[in-house]
N, C-alpha and C positions, 0 to 999 in steps of 0.2 A: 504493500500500500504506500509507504515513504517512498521508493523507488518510481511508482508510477505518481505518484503527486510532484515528485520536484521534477520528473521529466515535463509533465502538462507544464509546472509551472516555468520552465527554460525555454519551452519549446514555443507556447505563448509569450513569453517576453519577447523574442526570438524575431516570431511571427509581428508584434507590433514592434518591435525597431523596426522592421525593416518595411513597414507599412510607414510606419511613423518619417520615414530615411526618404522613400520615394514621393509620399504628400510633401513636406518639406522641399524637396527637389523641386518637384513642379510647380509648386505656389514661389519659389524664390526663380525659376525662369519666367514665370506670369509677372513677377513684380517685378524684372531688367529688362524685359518688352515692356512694359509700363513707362519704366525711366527713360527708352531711349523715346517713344512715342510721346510722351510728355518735352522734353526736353528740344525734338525738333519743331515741336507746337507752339513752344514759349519762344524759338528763334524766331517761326512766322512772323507771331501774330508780334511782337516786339520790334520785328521792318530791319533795324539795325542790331550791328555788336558793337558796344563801348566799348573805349581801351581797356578800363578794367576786366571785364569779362572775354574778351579776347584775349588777356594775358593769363588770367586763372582756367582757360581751355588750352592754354599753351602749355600748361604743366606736364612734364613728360610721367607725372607717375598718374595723372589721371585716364583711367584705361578708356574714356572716348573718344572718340574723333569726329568732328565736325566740320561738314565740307559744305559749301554752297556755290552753286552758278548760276550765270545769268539763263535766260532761255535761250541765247544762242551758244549756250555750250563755254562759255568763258568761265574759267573759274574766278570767285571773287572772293572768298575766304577759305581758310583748309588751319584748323587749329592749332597742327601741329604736324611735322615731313613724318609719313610712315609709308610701308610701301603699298603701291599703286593703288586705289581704291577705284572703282570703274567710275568711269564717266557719265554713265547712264545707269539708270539702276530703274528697276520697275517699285509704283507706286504701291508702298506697305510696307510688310516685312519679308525679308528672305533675305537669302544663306549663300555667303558667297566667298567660293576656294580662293586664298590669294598667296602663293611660294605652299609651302607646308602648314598653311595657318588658316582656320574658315571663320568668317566675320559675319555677325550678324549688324544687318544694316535695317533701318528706317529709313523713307526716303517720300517728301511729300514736296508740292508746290503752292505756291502762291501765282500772281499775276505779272509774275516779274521777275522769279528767281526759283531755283526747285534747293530744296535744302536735305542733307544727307546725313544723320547721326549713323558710325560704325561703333562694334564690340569688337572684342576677340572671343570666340564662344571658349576658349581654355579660361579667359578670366573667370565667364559668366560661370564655368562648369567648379571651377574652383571653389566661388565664393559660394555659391550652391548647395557644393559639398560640405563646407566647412558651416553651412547655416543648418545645414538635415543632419550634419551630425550633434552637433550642440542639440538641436533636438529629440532625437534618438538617447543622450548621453543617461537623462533619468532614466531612462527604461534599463543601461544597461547599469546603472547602480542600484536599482530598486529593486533589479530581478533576483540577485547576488543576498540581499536582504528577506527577501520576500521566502526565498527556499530557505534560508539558515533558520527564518519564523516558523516554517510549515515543519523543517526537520525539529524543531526543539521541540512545538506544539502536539502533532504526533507522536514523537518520541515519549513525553511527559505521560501523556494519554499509555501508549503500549506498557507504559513499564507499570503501574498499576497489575494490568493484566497478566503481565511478566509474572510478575509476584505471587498473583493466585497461578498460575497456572506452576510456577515453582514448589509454591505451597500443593497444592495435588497432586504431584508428580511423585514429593517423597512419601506421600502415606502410603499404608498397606490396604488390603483389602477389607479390612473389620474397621477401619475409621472411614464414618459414615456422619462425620459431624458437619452442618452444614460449612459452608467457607463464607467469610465475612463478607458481606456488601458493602461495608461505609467507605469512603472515600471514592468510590468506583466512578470512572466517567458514566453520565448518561446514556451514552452509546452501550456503553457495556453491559450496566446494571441488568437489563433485561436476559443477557446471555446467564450471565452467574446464576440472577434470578431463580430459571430454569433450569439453571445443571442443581443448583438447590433442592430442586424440585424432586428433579430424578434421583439427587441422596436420598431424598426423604423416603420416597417411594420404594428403594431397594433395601432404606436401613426397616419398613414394615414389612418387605418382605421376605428379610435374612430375619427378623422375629419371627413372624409367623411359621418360615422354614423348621426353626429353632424348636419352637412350642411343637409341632406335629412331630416332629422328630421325638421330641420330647414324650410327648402325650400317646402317639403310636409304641412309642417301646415300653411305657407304663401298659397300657393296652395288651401287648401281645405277650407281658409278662405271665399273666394268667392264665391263660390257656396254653401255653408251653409248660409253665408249670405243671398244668393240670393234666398235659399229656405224658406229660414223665410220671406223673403219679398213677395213672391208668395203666402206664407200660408195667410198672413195678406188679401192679397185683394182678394185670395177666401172667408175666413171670412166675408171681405166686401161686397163681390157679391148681390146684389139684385134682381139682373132678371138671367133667365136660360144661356142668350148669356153671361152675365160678370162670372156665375160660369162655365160654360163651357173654356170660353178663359184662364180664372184661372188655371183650374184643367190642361188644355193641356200644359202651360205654367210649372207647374208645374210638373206634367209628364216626360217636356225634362228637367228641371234641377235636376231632380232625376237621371234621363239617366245618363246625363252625371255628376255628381257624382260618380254615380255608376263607368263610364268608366274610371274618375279617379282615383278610390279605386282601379280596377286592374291594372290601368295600373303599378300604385308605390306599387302594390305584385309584379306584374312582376318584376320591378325594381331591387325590393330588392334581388327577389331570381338570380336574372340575373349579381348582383354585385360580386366581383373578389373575391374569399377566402370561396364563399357560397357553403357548401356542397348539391350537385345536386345528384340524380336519380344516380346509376351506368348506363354507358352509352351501347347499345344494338347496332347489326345491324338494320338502321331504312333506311326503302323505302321513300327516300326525294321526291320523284316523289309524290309521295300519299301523306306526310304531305306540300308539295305547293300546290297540289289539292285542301286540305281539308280548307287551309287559304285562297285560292282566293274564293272559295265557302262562306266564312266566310264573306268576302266586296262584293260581289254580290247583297246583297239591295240595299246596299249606293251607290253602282255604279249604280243601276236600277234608284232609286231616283234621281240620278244627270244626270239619263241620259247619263253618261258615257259608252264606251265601251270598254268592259273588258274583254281581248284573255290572253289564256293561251295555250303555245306550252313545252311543258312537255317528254324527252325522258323517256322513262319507263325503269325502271329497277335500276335507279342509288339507291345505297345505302351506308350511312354512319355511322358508328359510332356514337354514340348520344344522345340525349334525344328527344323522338320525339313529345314530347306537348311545350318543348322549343325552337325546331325548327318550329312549325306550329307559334307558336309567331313571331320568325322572319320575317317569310315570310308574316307575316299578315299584323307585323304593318308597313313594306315595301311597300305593296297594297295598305295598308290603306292611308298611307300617299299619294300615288300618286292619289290615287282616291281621295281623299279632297281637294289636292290642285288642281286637272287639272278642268277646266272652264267645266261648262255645254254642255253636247255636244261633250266632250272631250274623248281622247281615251289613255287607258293605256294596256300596253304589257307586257307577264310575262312569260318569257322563262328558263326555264332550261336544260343547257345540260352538255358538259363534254368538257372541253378547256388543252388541255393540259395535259391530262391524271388526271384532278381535276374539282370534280363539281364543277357548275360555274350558281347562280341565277341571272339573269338578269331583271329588273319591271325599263319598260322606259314611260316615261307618255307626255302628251300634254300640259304640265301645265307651269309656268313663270319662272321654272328652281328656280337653287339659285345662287346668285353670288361666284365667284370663291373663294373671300376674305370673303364671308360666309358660305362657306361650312364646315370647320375644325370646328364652333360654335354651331354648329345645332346637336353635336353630345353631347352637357353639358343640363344637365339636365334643362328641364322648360323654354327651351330657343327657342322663339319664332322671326321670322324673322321679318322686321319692315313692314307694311302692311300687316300684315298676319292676317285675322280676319277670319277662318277656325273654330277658339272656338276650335282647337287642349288643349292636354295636355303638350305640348313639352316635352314629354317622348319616345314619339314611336321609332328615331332615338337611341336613350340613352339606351332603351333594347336591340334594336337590337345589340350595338355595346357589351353590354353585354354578350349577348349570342351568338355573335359568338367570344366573346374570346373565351367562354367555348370551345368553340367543335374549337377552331385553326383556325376560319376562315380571313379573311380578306374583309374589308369591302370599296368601292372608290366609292365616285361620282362625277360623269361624265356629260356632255354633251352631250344630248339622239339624236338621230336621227329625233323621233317626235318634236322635238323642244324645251323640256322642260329635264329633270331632268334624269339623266340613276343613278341607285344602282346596283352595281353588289359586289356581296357576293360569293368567291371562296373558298373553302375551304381544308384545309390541309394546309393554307399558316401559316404564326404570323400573329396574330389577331390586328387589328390597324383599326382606322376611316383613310384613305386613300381620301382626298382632289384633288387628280392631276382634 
C-alpha cells in the first residue's frame, strides 16, 4: 500500500510539472507575441522615434529589433546592425530562417511606412523555459514532501497493526483472549473488531468441545463399568440359567452403549459450526415415515400406540439422515416416556405456509420450569428412570438449528408432552 501511494503520488507530481512546464510555455510564447504586436502598435500609432527611445532600442543586450521603411522600400530606421532581416515581410506574424538562427517577426503598416519588430525564437524559447520552470519548481518541492507525509502517515497507521499482528503471532493455540482495540486506527478497528469476534467464537467452542469431552467420558463411564461387571458374573456363571441371565444382561448393556456411542456422533455432528452434507430438496413426509418406522419395536414392546398422520408431498431443504434423527429421537423420547398402554401421535402438516412436526404422547409431560433444561446435554428429569441418554432433546435442538427450524414444548392434548418442530423459523428450544 506505501509502495503504491508514493508511486501515484510521484507519478502525479510528475504528470502536473510537466503539464504545469508546457501551460507555462505556451502562455509565456502568447505573452512575447503580445510584446512584439504591442510594441510595433505603439511605433505606428506614435508616427515618430525620439532620440531617446531610439537610443534605448539601440541597446545591444535588448533582444528586439526594430526596423521601419518607407513604402517605396527605403529603409528609415533599423534599431540596431544585426544580420539581414528581409525587406519585405508579410503582414502579422511569422517565422523567419536567417544564417543558423529563426526570428520571429511582427510586421504591420501605416499610410506611409510599414514597421517591423524581430525576436530571436532561442531568446523567446529561453526565457520560456526559464519562466515554466520557476513554475513547475513547487510541484517538484512539494512532491519530495508530500511522499515523506504519506510515508510517515501510513507508516504511523501500519505499525499499530504491526503490533497486534506481532502480539498474535506469538501466542499459542489455548490463548483465546480477545487482542486490544484502543488506540487502533479507524481503518483498522473494524478488522481486529472481527478477528475478536472469531476469538470469541472458537474460545465457546474449545469450551463447549471441552465440556462434551468432559460430560461424554463421565457418560460412558457407567456403562463400561457396568459391562465389566456383567463380564465378571458370566465368568462366574455355573449353571446354564446364571450364564444365560448373564449373557442377556449383558447383551442390553452392550445395546445401550452402543445407543450411547450414536447418540454423542449425532451430537457432535448436530453441534453449531459442524460442516454438514450440502443441503438437497428432501420429502420430510418420507424421512418422519422412515423414523416412526425406526420406534415401532419399542413402541410394540411397550405396548404403546403409535399413529402417524403425514400430509405427503411437503419438502425441505436439508439433510435428510439429519432430519430422520430429529424426528426419531422426538418419537423416541415420547414412546419411553409415555406409560405402558400409552399412546403417542405424530403428525405432520403445513401451519402457516411452514412445515410444522407435531409427536404428542400420553406420558407425565415435563414441568413448565423444566422444560428450557431438558434441552442441555445429559440432562435427565428427576424421577426419570427410562435409562435415557439425555441426548435425544440436545440433537434435536441441534439439528434443527441447522436446517432454521424452531423447536417449543407444549402441553399435548393427550395429557402428556406436545414437540412441535416448525421450520423456516430461528432455531431456539422454545419452553412456552
Amino acid at each position: 500500500m506505501l509502495v503504491t501511494l508514493l508511486a501515484v503520488v510521484l507519478a502525479s507530481a510528475a504528470i502536473s510539472a510537466v503539464v504545469t512546464y508546457r501551460n507555462v510555455l505556451a502562455e509565456a510564447e502568447s505573452l512575447f507575441d503580445y510584446q512584439l504586436r504591442q510594441m510595433a502598435l505603439s511605433v505606428r500609432n506614435q508616427g515618430f522615434i525620439s532620440s531617446a527611445e531610439a537610443a534605448a532600442l539601440a541597446d545591444d543586450q535588448l533582444d528586439f529589433v526594430v526596423q521601419i521603411w518607407s513604402l517605396d522600400g527605403s529603409q528609415i530606421y533599423l534599431s540596431r546592425p544585426t544580420p539581414a532581416l528581409p525587406g519585405r515581410a508579410v503582414l502579422g506574424f511569422s517565422d523567419v530562417k536567417i544564417g543558423a538562427e529563426t526570428w520571429r517577426l511582427f510586421t504591420t503598416v501605416t499610410r506611409d511606412r510599414a514597421i517591423q519588430v524581430a525576436q530571436p525564437l532561442s531568446v523567446r524559447s529561453r526565457l520560456a523555459a526559464q519562466a515554466a520552470l520557476r513554475g513547475s519548481l513547487p510541484v517538484f518541492v512539494l512532491a519530495p514532501l508530500l511522499a515523506l507525509t504519506v510515508w510517515w502517515t501510513v507508516g504511523a497507521a501500519l505499525r499499530r497493526l504491526q503490533g497486534v499482528a506481532a502480539e498474535v503471532k506469538q501466542r499459542d493455540a489455548d490463548a483465546l483472549d480477545p487482542v486490544p482495540e484502543e488506540g487502533l486506527p479507524r481503518e483498522v478497528g473494524p478488522l481486529v473488531h472481527a478477528f475478536n469476534g472469531l476469538l470469541e467464537r472458537l474460545r465457546r467452542a474449545s469450551a463447549a468441545q471441552r465440556a462434551f469431552v468432559s460430560d461424554a467420558a463421565h457418560e460412558l463411564r457407567s456403562p463400561l463399568t457396568a459391562l465389566g461387571l456383567q463380564l465378571q458374573l458370566l465368568r462366574r456363571a455355573t449353571t446354564d440359567a446364571e450364564r444365560n441371565s448373564a449373557i442377556d444382561a449383558l447383551s442390553g448393556g452392550i445395546e445401550r452403549a452402543r445407543r450411547l456411542v450414536e447418540q454423542l456422533l449425532a451430537l457432535a455432528r448436530s453441534e453449531p459450526g459442524v460442516k454438514t452434507a450440502p443441503f438437497s430438496a428432501v420429502d420430510l413426509s418420507e424421512a418422519v415415515r422412515l423414523a416412526v418406522a425406526d420406534v415401532v419395536p419399542l413402541a410394540h414392546d411397550k405396548g404403546t400406540e403409535l399413529e402417524l398422520e403425514a400430509a405427503p408431498g411437503i419438502r425441505i431443504d436439508g439433510d435428510a439422515f439429519a432430519l430422520r434423527i430429529l424426528a426419531r429421537n422426538l418419537v423416541d423420547n415420547a414412546v419411553r416416556y409415555s406409560p405402558g398402554g400409552g399412546r403417542v401421535q405424530v403428525t405432520l402438516r403445513t401451519e402457516a405456509g411452514r412445515p410444522a412436526l407435531i409427536v404428542d404422547d400420553s406420558g407425565p409431560g415435563i414441568p413448565p420450569d423444566d422444560r428450557k433444561r431438558v434441552f442441555d446435554r445429559f440432562y435427565r428429569g428427576a424421577g426419570r428412570d427410562e435409562g435415557g441418554s439425555g441426548l435425544g432433546l440436545a440433537i434435536a435442538l441441534g439439528i434443527a438449528g441447522q436446517h432454521r427450524a424452531r423447536i417449543e414444548l407444549l402441553g399435548s392434548p393427550l395429557g402428556g408432552l406436545r414437540a412441535r418442530v416448525t421450520f423456516g423459523g430461528a432455531a431456539q428450544g422454545d419452553t412456552s
